[in-house]
C-alpha positions in Angstrom: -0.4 12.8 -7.5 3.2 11.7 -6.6 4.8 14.2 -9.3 2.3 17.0 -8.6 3.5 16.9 -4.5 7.1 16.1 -4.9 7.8 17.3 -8.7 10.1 15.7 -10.9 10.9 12.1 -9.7 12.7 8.8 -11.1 10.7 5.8 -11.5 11.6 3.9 -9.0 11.0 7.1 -6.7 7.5 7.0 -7.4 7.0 3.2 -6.8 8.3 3.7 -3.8 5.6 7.0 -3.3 3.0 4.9 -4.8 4.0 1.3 -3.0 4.0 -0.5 -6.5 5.9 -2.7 -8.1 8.6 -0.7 -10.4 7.3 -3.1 -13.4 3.6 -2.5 -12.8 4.1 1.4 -13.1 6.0 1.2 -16.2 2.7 0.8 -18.4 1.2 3.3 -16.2 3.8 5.7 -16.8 3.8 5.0 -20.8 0.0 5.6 -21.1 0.3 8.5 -18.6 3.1 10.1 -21.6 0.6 8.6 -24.5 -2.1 10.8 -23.2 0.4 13.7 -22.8 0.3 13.7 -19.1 3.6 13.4 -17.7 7.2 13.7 -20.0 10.8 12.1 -19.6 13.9 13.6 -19.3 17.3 11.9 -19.5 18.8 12.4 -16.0 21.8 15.0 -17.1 24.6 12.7 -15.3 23.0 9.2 -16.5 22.3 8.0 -20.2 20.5 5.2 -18.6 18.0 6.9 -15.9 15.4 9.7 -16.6 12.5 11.5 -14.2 9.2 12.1 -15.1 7.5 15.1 -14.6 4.0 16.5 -14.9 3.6 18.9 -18.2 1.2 21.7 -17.8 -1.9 19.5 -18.9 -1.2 16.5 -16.4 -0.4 19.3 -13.8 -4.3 21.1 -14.6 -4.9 17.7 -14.4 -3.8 16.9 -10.8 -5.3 20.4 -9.5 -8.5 19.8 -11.0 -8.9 16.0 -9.3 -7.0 17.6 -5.7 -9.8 20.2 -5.6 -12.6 16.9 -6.5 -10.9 15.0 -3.9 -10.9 18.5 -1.0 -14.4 18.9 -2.0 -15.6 15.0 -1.4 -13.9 15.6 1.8 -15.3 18.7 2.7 -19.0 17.2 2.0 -18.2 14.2 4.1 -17.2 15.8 7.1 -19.6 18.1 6.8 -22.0 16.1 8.4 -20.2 15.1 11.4 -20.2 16.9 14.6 -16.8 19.0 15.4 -15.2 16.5 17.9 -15.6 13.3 15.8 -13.8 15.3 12.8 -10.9 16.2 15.0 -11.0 12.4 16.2 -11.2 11.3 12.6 -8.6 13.5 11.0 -5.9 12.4 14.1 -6.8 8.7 13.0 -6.0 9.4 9.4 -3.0 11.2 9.9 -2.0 7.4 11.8 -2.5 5.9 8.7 
């Protein structure tokens, strides 16, 4: 969800996003480009460094699992009175 938010981003850029260990995402990443997901592109002013960026099937699928995740939401609070939704959406924006 990194690269659908913030577009195009360097590895270590989305470790950072993501809190993981740069080393841990690289198998992520490859599988992620296996499956056709996300692509790599040389960085224009460094032969060494490349971003990664969504291609139009892993952006369908980061809309597709955004409106699964609005919708969980949605049917959680749902059930909650008014005042204890505001109260729980100001604690989540704390976290």
């Amino acid at each position: 969800m990194a690269l659908a938010t913030f577009g195009p981003l360097s590895p270590t850029k989305i470790a950072e996003r993501l809190n993981m260990q740069k080393g841990s995402l690289s198998s992520v990443l490859r599988r992620l480009e296996r499956l056709g997901l996300i692509a790599r592109r040389r960085s224009a002013t460094d032969d060494r460094s490349y971003t990664t960026a969504l291609t139009p099937d892993g952006a369908d699928l980061a809309e597709h699992l955004s409106r699964d995740r609005q919708r969980s939401v949605d049917l959680l609070f749902s059930t909650m009175d008014p005042a204890d939704v505001g109260v729980a959406a100001r604690g989540l924006e704390l976290i």
